[in-house]
C-alpha positions as YAML, in Angstrom:
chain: A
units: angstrom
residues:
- id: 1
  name: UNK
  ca: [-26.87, -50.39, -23.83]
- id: 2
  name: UNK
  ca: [-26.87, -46.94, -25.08]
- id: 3
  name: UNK
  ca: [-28.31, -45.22, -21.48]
- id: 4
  name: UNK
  ca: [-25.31, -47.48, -20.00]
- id: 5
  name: UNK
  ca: [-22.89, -45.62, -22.52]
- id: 6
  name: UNK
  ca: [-24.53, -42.02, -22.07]
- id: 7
  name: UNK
  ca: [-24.68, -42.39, -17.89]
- id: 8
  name: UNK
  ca: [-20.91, -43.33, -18.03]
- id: 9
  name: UNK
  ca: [-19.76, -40.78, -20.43]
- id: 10
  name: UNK
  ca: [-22.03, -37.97, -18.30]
- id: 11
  name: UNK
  ca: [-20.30, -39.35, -15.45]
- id: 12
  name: UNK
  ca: [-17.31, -39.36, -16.41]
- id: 13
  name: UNK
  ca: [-17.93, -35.49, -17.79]
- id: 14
  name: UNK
  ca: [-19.19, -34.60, -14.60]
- id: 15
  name: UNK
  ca: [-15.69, -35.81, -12.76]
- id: 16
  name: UNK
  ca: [-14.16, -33.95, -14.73]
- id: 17
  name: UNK
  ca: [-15.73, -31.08, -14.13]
- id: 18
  name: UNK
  ca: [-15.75, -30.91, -10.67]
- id: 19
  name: UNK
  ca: [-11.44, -31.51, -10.85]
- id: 20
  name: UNK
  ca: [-11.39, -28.37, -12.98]
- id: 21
  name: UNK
  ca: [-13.73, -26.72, -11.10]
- id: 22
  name: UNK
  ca: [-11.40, -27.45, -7.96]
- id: 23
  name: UNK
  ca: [-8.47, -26.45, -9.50]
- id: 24
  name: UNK
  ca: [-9.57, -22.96, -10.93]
- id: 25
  name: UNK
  ca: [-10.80, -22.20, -6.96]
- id: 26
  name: UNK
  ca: [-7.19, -23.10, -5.77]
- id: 27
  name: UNK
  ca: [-5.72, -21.29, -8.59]
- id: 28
  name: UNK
  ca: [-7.71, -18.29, -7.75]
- id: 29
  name: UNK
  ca: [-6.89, -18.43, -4.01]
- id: 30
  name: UNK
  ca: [-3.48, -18.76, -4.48]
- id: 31
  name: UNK
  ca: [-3.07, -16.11, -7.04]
- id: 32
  name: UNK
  ca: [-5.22, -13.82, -4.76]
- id: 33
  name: UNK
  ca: [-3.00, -14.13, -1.73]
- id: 34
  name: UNK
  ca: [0.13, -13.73, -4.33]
- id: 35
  name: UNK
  ca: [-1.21, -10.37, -4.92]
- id: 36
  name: UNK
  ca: [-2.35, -9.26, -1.18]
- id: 37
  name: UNK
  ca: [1.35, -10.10, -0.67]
- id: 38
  name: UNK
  ca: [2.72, -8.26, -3.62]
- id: 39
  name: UNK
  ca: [0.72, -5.13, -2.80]
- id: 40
  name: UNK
  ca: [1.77, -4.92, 1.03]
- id: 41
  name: UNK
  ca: [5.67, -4.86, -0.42]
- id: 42
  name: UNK
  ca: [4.68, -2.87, -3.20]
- id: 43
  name: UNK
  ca: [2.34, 0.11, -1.37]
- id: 44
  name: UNK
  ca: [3.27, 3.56, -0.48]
- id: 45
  name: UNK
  ca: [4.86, 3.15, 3.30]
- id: 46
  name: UNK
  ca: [4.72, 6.20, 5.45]
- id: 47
  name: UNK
  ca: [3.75, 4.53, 8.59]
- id: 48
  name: UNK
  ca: [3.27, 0.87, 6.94]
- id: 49
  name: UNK
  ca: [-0.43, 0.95, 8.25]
- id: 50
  name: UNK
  ca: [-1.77, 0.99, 4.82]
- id: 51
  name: UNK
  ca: [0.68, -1.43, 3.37]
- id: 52
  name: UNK
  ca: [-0.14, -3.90, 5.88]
- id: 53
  name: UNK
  ca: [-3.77, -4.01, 6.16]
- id: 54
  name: UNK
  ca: [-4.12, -5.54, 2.36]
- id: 55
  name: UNK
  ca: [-5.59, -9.26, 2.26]
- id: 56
  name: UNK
  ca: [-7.84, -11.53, 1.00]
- id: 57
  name: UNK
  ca: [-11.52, -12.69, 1.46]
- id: 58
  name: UNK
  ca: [-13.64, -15.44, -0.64]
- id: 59
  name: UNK
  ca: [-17.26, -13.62, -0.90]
- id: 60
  name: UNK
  ca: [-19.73, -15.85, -2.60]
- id: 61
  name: UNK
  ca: [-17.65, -17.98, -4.98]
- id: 62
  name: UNK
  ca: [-15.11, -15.25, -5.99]
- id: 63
  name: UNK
  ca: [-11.45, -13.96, -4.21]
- id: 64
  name: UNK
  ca: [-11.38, -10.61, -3.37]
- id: 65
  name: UNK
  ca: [-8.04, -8.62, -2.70]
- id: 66
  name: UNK
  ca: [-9.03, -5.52, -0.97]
- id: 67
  name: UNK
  ca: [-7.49, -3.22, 2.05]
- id: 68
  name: UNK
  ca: [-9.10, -4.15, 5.14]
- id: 69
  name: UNK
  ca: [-8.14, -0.79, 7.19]
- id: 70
  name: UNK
  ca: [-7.83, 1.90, 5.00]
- id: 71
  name: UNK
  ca: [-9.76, 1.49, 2.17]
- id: 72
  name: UNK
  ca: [-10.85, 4.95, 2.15]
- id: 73
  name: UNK
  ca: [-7.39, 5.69, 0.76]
- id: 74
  name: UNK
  ca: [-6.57, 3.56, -2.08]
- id: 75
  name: UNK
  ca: [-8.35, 5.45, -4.82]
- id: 76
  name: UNK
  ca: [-6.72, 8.54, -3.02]
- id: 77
  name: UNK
  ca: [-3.08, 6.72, -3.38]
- id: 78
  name: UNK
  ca: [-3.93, 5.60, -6.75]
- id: 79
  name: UNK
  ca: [-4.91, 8.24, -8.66]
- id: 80
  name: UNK
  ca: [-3.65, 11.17, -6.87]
- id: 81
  name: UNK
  ca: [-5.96, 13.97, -5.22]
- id: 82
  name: UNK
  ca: [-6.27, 17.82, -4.71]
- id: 83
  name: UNK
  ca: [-4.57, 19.61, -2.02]
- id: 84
  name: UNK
  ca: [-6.50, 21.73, 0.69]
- id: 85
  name: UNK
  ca: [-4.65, 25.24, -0.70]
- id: 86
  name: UNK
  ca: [-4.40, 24.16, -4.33]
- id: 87
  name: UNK
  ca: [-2.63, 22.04, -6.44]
- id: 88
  name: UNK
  ca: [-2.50, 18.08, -6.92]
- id: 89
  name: UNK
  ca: [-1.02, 15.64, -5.05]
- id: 90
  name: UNK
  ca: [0.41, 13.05, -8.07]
- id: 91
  name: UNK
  ca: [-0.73, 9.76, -7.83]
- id: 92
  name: UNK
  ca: [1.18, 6.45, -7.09]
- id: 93
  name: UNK
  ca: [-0.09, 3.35, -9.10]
- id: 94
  name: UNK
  ca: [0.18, 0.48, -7.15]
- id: 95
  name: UNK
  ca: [-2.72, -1.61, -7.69]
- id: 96
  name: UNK
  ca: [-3.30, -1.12, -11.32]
- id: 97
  name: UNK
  ca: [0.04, -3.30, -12.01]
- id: 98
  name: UNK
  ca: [-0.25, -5.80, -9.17]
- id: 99
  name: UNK
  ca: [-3.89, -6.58, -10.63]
- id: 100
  name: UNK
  ca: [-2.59, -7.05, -14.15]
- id: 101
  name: UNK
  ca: [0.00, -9.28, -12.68]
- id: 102
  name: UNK
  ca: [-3.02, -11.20, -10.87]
- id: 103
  name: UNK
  ca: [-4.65, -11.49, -14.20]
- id: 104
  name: UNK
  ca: [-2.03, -12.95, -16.08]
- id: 105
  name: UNK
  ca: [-1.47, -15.68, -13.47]
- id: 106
  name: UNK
  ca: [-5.07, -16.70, -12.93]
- id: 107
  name: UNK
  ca: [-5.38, -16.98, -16.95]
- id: 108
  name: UNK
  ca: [-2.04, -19.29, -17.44]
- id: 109
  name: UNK
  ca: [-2.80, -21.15, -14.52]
- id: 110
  name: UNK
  ca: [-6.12, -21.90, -15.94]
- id: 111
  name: UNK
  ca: [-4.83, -22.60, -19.16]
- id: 112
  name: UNK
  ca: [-2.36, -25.04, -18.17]
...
């Protein structure tokens, strides 16, 4: 009687787990395209290459928002850079506040 109890309440644990389990992946998806979307309207647009070329990728079991073309340049964008005869060129934060937008989404979707 008790191993019926335990294998029903371990099963019953184990449902659950997989439901939340699902849940937090499609959260994370979903808030991982929001922000590939957010940071192609948000990015610096000269000729709209860079802007355009963000998006998403699942690698392993996590979401990854990166810049498919020109990654070379986000740091650059980001956080500024020297010029070739002196100077700085400033820098134009783009992905520091679409990330902490991601992150507060992800955490109250999880939450709720």
């Amino acid at each position: 009687m008790a191993n019926d109890i335990t294998s029903q309440i371990l099963q019953a644990l184990r449902g659950y787990t997989d439901d939340v389990r699902e849940e937090v992946d499609k959260a994370a998806e979903e808030v991982s395209k929001q922000t590939a979307d957010q940071l192609k309207s948000t990015s610096p647009k000269k000729t709209g290459k860079y802007a355009s070329s963000w998006t998403t990728k699942k690698v392993g079991k996590k979401w990854v928002v990166h810049n498919k073309k020109h990654y070379r340049l986000t740091h650059l964008i980001e956080k500024g850079h020297a010029k070739v005869n002196g100077g700085r060129v400033p820098g134009r934060a783009h992905i520091r506040p679409a990330e902490q937008e991601a992150i507060r989404e992800f955490v109250d979707r999880v939450e709720r």
